[in-house]
Structures are given as C-alpha cells and as structure tokens.
N, C-alpha and C positions, 0 to 999 in steps of 0.2 A: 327368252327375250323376243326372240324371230314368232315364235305365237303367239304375245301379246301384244306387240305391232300390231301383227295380223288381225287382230279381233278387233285393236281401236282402229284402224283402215277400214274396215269391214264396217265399224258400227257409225262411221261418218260416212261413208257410202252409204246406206242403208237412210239415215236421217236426210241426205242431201236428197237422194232418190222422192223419201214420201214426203220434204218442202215442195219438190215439184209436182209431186201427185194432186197435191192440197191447192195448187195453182192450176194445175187441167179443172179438176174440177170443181174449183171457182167460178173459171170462164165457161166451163160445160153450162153449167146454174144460170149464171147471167143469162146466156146465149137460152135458155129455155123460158126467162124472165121477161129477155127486150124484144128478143126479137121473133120469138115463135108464141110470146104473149100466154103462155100456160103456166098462169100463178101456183098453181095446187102444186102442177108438179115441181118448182119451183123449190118450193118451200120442202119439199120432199128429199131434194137435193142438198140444198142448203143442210138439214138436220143430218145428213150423210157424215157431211163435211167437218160438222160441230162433233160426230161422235166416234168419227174414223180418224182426225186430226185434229182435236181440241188444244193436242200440245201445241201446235201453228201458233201462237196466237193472233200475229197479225189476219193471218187466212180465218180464224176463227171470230174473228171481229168484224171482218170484212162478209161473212156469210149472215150474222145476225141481223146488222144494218140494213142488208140487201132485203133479209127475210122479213123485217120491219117494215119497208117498204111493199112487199109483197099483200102481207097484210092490212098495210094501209087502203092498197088501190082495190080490196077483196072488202072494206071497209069494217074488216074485225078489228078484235078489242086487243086479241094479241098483240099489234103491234106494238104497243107504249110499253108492255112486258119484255117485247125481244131488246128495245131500245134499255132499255133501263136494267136490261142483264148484261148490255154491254159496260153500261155506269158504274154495275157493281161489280163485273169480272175482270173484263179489259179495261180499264179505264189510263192504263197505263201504254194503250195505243191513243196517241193524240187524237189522228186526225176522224177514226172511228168514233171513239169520246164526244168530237166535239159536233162530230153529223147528228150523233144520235139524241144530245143533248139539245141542236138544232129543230131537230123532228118533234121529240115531247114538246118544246113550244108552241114549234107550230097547229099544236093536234087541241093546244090550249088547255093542257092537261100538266101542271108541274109536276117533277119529276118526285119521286115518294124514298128514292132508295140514296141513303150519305155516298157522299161522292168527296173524294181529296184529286187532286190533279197538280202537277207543277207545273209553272207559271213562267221561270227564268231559273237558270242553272249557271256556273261555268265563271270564268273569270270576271270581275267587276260590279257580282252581287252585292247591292248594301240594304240594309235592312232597319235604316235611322227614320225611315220615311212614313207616311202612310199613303191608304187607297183613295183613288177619288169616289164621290160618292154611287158612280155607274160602275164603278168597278174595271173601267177599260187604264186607268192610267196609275202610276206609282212614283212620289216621291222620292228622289234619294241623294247623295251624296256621290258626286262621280270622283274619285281617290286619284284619278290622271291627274286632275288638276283643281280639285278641290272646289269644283264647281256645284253649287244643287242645280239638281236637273232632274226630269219627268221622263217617263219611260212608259211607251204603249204594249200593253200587256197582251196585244192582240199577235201587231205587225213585228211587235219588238226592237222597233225603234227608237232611240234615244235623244230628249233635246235639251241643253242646258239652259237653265233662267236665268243663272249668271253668267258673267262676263270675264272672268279670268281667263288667261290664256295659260297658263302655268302655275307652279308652288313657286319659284320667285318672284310672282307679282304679288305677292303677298294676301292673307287673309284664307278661311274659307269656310266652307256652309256644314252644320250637322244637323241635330233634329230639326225634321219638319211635317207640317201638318198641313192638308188640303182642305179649304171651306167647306161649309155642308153644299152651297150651291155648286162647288167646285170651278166656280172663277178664280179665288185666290190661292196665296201658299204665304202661311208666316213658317219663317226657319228664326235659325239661331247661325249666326253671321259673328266670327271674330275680325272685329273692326281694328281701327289705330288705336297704338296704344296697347295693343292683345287685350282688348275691351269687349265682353261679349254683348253683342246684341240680340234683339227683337226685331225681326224685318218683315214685311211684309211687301207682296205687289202679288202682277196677275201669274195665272197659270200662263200666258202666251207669254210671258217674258219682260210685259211691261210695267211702267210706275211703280218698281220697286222703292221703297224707302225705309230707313228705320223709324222705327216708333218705340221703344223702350231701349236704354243705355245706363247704367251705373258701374262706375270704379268701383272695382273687388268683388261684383257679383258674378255670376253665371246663372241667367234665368233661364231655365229648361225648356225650352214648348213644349206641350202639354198636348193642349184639346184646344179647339175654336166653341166658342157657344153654341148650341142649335141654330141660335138666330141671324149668325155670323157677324156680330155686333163686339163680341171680346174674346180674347184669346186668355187661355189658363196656363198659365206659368208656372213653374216653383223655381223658386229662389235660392240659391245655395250661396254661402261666403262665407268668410270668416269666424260669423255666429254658431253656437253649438243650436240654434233654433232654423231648423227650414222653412219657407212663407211659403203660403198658395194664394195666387193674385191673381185678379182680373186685370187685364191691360184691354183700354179702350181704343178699339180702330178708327174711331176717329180721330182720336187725341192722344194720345199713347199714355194716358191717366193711370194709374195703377191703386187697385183696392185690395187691401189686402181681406182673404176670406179666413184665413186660419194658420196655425202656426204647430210647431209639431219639434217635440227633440229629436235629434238625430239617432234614435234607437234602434238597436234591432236591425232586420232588412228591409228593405224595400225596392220598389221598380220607380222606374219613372212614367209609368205608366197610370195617367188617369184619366175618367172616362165622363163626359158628362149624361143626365136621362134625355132620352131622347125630347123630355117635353122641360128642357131645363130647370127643373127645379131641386134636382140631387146632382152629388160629385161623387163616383165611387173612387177608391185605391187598394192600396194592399198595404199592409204593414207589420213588423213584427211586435202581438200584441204586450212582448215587456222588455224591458231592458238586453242586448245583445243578446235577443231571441235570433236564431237562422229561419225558422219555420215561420210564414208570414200567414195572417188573417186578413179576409176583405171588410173594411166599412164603407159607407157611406153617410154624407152631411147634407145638411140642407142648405141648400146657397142663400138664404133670404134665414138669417137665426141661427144656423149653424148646429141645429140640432144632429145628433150621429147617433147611429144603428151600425152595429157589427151585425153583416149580410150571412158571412163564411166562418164560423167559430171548429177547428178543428186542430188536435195536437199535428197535422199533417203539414206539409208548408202549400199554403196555398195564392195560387193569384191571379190576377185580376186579366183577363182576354178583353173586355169589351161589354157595352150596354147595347142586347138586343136591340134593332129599327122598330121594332114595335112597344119596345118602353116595356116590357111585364117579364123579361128575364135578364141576369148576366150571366156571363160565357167565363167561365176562368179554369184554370188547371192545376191538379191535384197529383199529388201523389202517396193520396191516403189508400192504394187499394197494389200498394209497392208497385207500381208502374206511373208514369205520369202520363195522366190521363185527359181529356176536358169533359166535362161539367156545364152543368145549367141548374140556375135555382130562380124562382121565382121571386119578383118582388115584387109590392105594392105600396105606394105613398113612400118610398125608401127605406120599406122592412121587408126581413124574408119572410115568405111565406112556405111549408113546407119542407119537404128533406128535397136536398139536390139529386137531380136524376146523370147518369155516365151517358154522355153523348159517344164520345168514341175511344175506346182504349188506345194504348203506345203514341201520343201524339209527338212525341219525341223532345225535345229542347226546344221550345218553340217563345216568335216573337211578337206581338200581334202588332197588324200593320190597319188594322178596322174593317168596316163591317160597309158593304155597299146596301142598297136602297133596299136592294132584292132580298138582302136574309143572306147573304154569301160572305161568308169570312173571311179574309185575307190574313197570311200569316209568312214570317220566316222562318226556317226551318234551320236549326244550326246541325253539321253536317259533320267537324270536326271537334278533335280532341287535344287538350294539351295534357300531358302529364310528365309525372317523374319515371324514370326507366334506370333501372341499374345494369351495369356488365363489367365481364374483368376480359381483359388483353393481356397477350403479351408484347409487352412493347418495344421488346428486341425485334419480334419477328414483325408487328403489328395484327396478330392473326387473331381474331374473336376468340376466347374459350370459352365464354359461356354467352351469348347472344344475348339481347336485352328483352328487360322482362319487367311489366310495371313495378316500383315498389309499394305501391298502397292497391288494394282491394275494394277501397271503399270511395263513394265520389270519384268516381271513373272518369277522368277527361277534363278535372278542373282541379290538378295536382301541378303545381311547378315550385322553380327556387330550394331545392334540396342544400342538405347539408349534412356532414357525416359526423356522428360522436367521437370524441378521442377513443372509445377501445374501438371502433369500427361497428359495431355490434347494430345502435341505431341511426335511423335518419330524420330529423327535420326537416319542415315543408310548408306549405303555405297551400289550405284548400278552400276553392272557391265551393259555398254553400249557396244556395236558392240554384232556381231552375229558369228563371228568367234571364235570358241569353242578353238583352240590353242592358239589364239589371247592373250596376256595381255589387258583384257579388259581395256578399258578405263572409270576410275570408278567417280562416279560420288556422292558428297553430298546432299543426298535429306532429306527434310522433310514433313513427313504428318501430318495433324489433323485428330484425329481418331474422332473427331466429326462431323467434314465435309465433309471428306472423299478427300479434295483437299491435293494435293501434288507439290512439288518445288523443282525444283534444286538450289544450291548454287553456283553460278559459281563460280570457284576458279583455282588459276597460281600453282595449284599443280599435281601430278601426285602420284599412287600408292596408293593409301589413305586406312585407316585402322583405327580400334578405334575408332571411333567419341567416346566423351564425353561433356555432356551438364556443361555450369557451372551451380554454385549453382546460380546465378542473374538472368540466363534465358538469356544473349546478347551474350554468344561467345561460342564456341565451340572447346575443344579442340580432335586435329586429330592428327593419324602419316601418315607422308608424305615426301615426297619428292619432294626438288624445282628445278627450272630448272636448275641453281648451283650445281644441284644432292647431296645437303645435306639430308639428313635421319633423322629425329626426329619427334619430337610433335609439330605442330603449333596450336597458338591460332585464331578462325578465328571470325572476328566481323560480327556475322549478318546481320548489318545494311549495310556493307560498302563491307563486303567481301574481305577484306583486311586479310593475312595471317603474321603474323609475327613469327618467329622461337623462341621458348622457353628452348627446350633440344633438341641436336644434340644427336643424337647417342644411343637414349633410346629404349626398345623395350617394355616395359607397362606402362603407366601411366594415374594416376587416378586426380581426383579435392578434393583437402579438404574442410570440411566442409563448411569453410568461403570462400572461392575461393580466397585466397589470395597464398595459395602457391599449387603447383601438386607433387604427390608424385610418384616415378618412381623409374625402375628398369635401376642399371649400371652395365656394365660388362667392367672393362678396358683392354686396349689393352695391348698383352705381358703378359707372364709370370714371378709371382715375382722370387727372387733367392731361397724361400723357396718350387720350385717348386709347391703351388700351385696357383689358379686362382681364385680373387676373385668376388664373384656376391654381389652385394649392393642394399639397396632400401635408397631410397636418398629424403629428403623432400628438396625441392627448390623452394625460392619466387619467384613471376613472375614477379616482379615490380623491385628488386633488383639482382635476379640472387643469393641471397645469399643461401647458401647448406647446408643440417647438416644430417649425417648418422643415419639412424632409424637402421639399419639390417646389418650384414654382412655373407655371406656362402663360406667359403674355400672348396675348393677341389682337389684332388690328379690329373695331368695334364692326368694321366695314367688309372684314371676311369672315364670320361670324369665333363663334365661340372657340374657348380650346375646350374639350373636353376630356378628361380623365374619367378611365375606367377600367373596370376588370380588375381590381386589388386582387391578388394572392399574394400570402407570404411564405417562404421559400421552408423546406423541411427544417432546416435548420434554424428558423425563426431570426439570419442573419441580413435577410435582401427582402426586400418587397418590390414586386414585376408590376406594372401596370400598362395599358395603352394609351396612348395621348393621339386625337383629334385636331388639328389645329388649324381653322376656316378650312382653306381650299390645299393645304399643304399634305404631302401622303400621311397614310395614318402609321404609327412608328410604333415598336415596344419597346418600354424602357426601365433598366432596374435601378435602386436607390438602397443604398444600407440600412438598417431599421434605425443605430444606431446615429444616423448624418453621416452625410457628407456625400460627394458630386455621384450627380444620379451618370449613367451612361447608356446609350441605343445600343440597343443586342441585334434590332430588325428594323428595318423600312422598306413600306411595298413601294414599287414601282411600277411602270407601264407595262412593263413584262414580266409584274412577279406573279408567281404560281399559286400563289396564295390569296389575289385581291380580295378584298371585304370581309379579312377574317376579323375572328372576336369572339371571347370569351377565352379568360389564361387559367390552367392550370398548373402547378408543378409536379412533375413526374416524383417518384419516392426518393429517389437518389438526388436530384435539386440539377440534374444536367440537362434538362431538357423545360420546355414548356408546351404545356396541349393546347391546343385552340380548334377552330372549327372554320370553315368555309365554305361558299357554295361551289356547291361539284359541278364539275364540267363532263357533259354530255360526250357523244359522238360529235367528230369535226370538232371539239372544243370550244360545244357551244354549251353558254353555263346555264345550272339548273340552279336557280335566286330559291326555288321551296326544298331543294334539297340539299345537304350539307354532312358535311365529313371532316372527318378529322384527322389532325396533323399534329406534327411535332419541331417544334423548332428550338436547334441548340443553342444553351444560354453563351458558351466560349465562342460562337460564328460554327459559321456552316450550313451548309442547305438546309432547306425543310423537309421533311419526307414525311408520305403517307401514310397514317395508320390502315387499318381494314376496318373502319368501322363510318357508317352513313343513316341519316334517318332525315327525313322531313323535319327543319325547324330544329335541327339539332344547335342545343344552346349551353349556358348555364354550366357548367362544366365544374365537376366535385371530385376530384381522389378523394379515394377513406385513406385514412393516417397510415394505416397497414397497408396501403401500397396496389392491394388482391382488386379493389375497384372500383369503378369511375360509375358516379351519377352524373343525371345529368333530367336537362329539359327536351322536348320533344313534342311537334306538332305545333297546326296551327286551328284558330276557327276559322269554319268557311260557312256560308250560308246559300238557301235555295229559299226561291218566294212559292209558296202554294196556295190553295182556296181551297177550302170546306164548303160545299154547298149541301142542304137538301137535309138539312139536321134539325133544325125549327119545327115545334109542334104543327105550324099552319102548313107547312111542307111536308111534316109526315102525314 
C-alpha cells in the first residue's frame, strides 16, 4: 500500500513539476517574441512547447495563439492555420478560442475548420428561447420568477422583459422567439384566467402587449416571418386537429395555413425559408409513428414536399441564412447526428451530407446572420433504476442499476408484475429534448433481459399500474377524443378502454375488481371551498363510494392528494394530503370505508421536510418515501434525495442507505427482494456550431 502511495505522490509531483515547466517556458517564448523582437526564434520555441507539453492544454493553446501572432507580424500564411488548430483542438479553452477566432477575422479570412463551443452552463439554463439574429443575445424563461428575459451571450449578463417580481404575483412566460431585425420578442404569456396568450413588445423591455387570446387554446410560438410582419403559431386544444396560423403584428388577425391530426410525433419546432415562401417541420409520417420525417409547404397554396424521407427518426434543426439548405438530426447512422440536405423551391435536392457526428440530445435555439447555430444541449438523464435493501439494517445489497437497456435516460413511472419477474414503464421516444416526447408502454423481464412495446391508440401516458391477475394494465392517458383519465389496457389485445375520466392518481385494489383514485370537481362549492376526494370505483359497474374527503379555503390554494399505495394486505390505502399553506401530512383510510387517520405530519423541525412519494414495506409496518438530503452543517441538497422509512403505528423515521439525484416514484415488487424506482433530472447547456456551411468550408 506504502508503494503505491508512493508512486501516485510521485506521479503528481512529476505533473505539477512539468505544469510549471510548460509556464517557464511560455514566458521564455514570449520574452524572445516582445521584447527581444526574434520571431523565427519565437516560433521555434512555441513548437518545443506544443511538442514537449501538448498534454498542458491551456499552455498548449496559449503557445499556438502567440505563434499565430508570430506569423502574422512575419506576414506568413501559417498563421490562420495555427489559429484554426486552436478551433479544432483547444477549443475547449475559452479565452484561446475566442483570440483566435478574433484573429481569422481580422485577417478577413473565415474560419474553414467546425467548431462547437459552450455558451452558458450551470444553474438557471433554459432552452424555450431562441438567438437573436447577431447572435450576441438569447431568449429565455427565468424559473426564479417566471419572468421572460434576454441574456448576453457575450458578458453574461441577464435582463428581464417582464415585470414580475415573483411566482405569487401570478402568471409567466414560456416559448419565445426574437425578430429577424431583433428589435422584438413574441412569447407565450399565461394570462388571467390560465388563458395562454400571444405577446409581443421590444427587446429593451418596452410596449409589451398581447395580440392573440382564445379560451381552451395554447398557441405555441413558432417562428416570426422573414419580414417580421406575422408570427407562426400552432394551435393545440381540445380538437384531435392541430392549426398552423399566421397571427398579424399589427392586428393580432389570425389565418389559418393548415391543419394536421395529432399523429405520431412531433416538435414544436418550425422553421420559415429564409425568402418566406416555404414552412418546414417534422412529423411522424403515419399513424403513432415515434420515428419523425421532415416536410415542407408552401405558404401561398399550401402545396407539401417531404424534404427527409427515412425509416430513422429524424428532425428538423433549422432553414439555413442562405435559403438552399436544412440543418436537422438523425439518428439513422445509430448515433444522433446533424445533417444538411439541399433544397430548392421547397424540394430536396440530392442525398443529405453528416455535418457532425454524436451531436447529443440537442435543442435548436436558431441560426444567426453569420451561418452559426445556436443550439441546447440536454446534459441529463431520467430513468428507471432497480435495487434490493435490507430494511432492518437499511444497508444496499445490490446497488442500483438501470432496468431498461434501451432509450437510455427517458425511462420513468415503473411498476412491478404480481410474480415480481417483470416491470412496467413509460419511454420517452424522439430525440427532440423540447419535443413532447412521444411516450411509449414498454415492458421488461428482468430475467431475460428482453423488452416490448405495447402498441397503444393512446397519447401522454403516465402511471402504468399492473393489475393484481397480471392481464391488464392500468395507465393515465389520453385518447384521440382528448379525454384525460385512467385506461385499462389488455395485454393480450391492446385494446384501451377508459375507466375514470378526469382522474389524476390511481391505484388497483387488492382483488382488481375495483381502482381507487383521486377527484377534484370542477368549480367551487358556495361554501367557498374546493373539494379533493379519493374515490373507490368498480370497473365492471362504474359503481362509486367515497373513502376521503379534504376541503380547502379557494384562497390558500388547493388540497392535494397524492401518492396512492395500497397496503400488502390490500386492507389500508396510505396517501399524502397537501392542503394550501397547512404541513404536508400522511394519512391512511381502510379500502373498505371508514375514518381515515394521520400516521405523520412535518413540522418546523421535522427531519424529513418535503418528502414524497409512499411506499409500503412487505410486511405493511412501515412506509418508504424519499426526501432531499441534507449536506454538511445541514444544509439541504433540493437535487439530491434519500430515502426513509416511516412507521405506520407512530414512531420516528429513520434512514435507509440509499440516495440518488431526483430520487422519486417509489415501487416494492410484491416479493418484497426490491424497490424501483425514478431517478434523475434534465439539465441543459446552450452551445453554437459555427464553420459547417458549404460557403465556410
């Protein structure tokens, strides 16, 4: 042990040693460059530097630069070559990057080698926004207090256009798009009422107003025209038909250009031609396709050309500034990639060319004047994770480990079969990170390790629960009808039938004859308050009988119910109840009826603040939940969470050994051996692609 100490001591002495070497002689180089004015030898130096300490990088990026310079004042040709090796090797030292990127300008000579760079990192990324047309600023959504606000890509500083001070003054900003002249910004503004709007005013913050409002829509921002004359919309409500519309900036008139079932996947992403007279998008070209193709229509007729025709799922980045190509991402080459294909008069011309391998999960935020992309980069992962404990001791025995293989990082909502054997889950399909994924019913066997989709005429999907028989499944969902509830879906047939409209938890009783779920009715009683119910309802009869009922004052907001599990013995159902500003409590109720009672309620000082998510342990004496952990000094960590146990007879809570980022969702398998679960969050980075455009190669 004492000798390999020794040799990692030794082998970080030795690196610290040649980081300093690689700094002598940096300043040697300079010192032969400024001030003794001997360029040849200079550059001689510099190549020492590059080839004796290339691992440096910084010192390595810092040698090129200088030696670019070198050759600049020697007026060779080298220099836009040392510059542009910095583009393509270092590019991940900023402030090198960005001299050198400075330099080929000035030499009036653009840069020929692809370049990616990040842009903002770090707490308070949002990625709803787009670029302005110079590329120095970015629209976004600030989540402090639900303000839209701009952000200088340069200095990095941040300024809101709205005027909230907080989330209880109510209201706030999501997509938004900047003009082509980049004076304006139209977002999407939920108004009074929870009315979405159309808003519009300046980039500096002024003569905001709205211009488009209708009950039960949600008009999307889109794109602004070329001409910065209308804004392109789509339309989502109630209808099983989506609209695409022009809304007039002067008059907030609205034309409808085309209309589309809600099939398949798609993005919210559409792009106008640069010389306005095509609309490209992406879409899935048939029925609950995942895999999306790109078209294009004509604004003026409405004629359409499919641009992107491939069994791949592919979509839509953006309409090149010079109007004769789109940018979109593929992941027909088993990586996801970006692409360029040629078009003319709104057809493709030719086979698309791979601009750049691994582009990652990416969001497109638009394209500045210059040919430079702007894009989000999603950074995080949600999935499903399984593990067993022992929950005497709380000790991990087998650590957590995904359970699906397949669609990596868009797996949540597990749920475990009666023999224990498989899981249920809910996978987000497409690659478009703003996208509503198009989600998909899978199941594994975690013995085989094989996995299935469930094909189903649903959309939205959330909850899966297994019954107790092992043949059906119940989900909540959404049918093309746009009803909203719990369907039961039969295995065998995949047939979906609707059970509760309008529910938003529910669980399966012991015997599977009846689901037990949470109601909220519409409208407030005349006693001012609003009632939350949990509701036992047969599934063969429809017949109903109230287990629960939580009032509340319309003016501290809602009660809510959540977290249904029903107990081993299929005799108690546990839930949490929310209720305005009052602690949050758990409370059980007999499946059978009759008076529910509090097992927990946090307080100012409980150990456990802002837990959620119940399960019940095998033996039915305890229940698991999850909370954010607290740090050193007991200062708590809100993204990371752990779990606990708390007894259903009173008694403290105590700590399991188990914690993850975004731990949520909480599953025992019926045999007791182990707990699923959700895990992770997405996070986002903004980047630019420059230097990939034919006229820049």
């Amino acid at each position: 042990m004492r000798t390999i100490i020794s040799i990692l001591a030794a082998g970080l002495l030795l690196a610290g040693q040649a980081d300093k070497q690689a700094e002598v002689l940096l300043q040697a180089a300079q010192n032969t460059e400024l001030v003794q004015g001997d360029l040849e030898a200079a550059i001689q130096q510099y190549k020492t530097i590059l080839s004796a300490h290339g691992g440096n990088r910084a010192a390595a990026a810092k040698a090129l630069v200088r030696m670019g310079h070198c050759y600049e004042r020697l007026g060779n040709a080298e220099a836009r070559l040392a510059y542009e090796r910095v583009l393509r090797e270092y590019v991940d030292q900023s402030e090198a990057a960005s001299e050198a990127r400075a330099r080929i300008a000035a030499l009036g000579q653009p840069a020929t080698t692809l370049a990616t760079r990040q842009l903002w990192a770090g707490r308070g990324v949002d990625t709803l926004g787009s670029v302005s047309p110079d590329g120095r600023h970015l629209s976004f959504v600030d989540w402090d207090t639900g303000n839209l606000a701009i952000r200088d890509l340069v200095t990095g500083e941040n300024r809101p256009l709205t005027k909230k001070v907080s989330w209880a003054t109510g209201g706030f900003a999501l997509y938004s798009r900047i003009s082509p002249d980049g004076k304006q910004i139209a977002y999407n503004w939920l108004g009074d009422n929870s009315i979405w709007e159309v808003r519009v005013g300046g980039t500096d913050g002024s003569a905001h107003r709205t211009l488009y409002r209708k009950e039960s829509e949600f008009p999307v921002i889109t794109a602004w025209s070329p001409d910065g004359k209308q804004i392109l919309i789509l339309i989502v409500s109630e209808s099983p038909v989506t609209r695409g519309a022009l809304v007039s900036v002067a008059d907030g008139s609205a034309r409808t250009l085309k209309t589309a079932s809600r099939r398949g996947s798609s993005s919210a992403y559409l792009a106008f031609s640069p010389d306005g007279r095509f609309i490209a998008y992406d879409l899935g070209p048939k029925e609950d396709a995942p895999e999306r193709d790109i078209f294009a229509f004509a604004v003026e007729g409405g004629a359409e050309a499919r641009l992107v025709e491939h069994p791949a799922d592919d979509y839509l980045l953006g309409w090149t500034p010079d109007g004769k190509r789109i940018l979109f991402a593929s992941d027909r080459a088993g990586t996801l990639d970006a692409w360029t294909i040629a078009v003319s008069n709104g057809k493709p011309q030719g086979q698309p060319e791979l601009v750049k391998k691994s582009i990652g999960r990416i969001v497109p935020l638009g394209f500045a004047r210059n040919g430079a992309f702007y894009y989000g980069l999603s950074t995080g992962t949600v999935d499903v994770y399984t593990a067993s404990l022992d929950l005497e001791t709380g000790k991990v025995l087998v650590p957590p480990a995904r359970a699906a293989q397949r669609f990596i990082g868009s797996n949540q909502w597990p749920d475990w079969s009666p023999d224990a054997r498989q899981l249920a889950y809910v996978s987000g399909r497409g690659t478009h990170s703003t996208a509503v994924q198009f989600r998909v019913l899978c199941i594994t066997d975690l013995e085989t390790g094989k996995q299935r989709d469930v094909p189903l005429p649903l959309e939205n999907l959330q909850w899966p629960r297994w019954s107790p028989d092992g043949r059906s499944i119940l989900i909540r969902a959404q049918d093309r009808e746009q009803r909203t509830g719990f369907y039961r879906v039969d295995l065998q047939t995949s047939r979906a039938s609707l059970v509760a409209q309008g529910s938003q938890i529910a669980v399966w009783s012991a015997d599977g004859k009846s689901i037990l779920l949470t109601r909220f009715p519409e409208g407030v009683p005349k006693d001012g308050d609003r009632i939350g119910q949990v509701i036992s309802k047969e599934v063969e009869t429809g017949a109903e009988k109230e287990l629960y009922r939580e009032a509340t004052r319309t003016n501290t907001g809602d009660a809510l119910i959540h977290d249904l599990d029903v107990s081993p013995d299929g005799r108690q159902l546990a839930f949490t109840v929310t209720n305005g500003r009052e602690p949050k409590c758990i409370k059980i109720v007999p499946t059978a009826g009759g008076a529910a009672r509090e097992i927990y309620r946090t307080s100012k000082d409980d150990p456990i603040p802002g837990f959620s998510g119940l399960a019940w342990t095998p033996d039915g004496r305890e229940l698991l939940c999850v909370k954010p952990k607290r740090g050193e000094a007991g200062i708590t960590m809100p993204e990371e969470r752990e779990l606990w146990a708390i007894p259903v007879q009173g008694g403290p809570p105590r700590r399991l050994g188990l914690s993850m980022s975004r731990l949520r969702e909480l599953r025992m398998a019926p045999n007791g051996k182990r707990l699923a679960f959700t895990a992770g969050a997405n996070t986002f980075e903004v980047w630019v692609m420059e230097n990939f455009l034919p006229a820049a190669r």
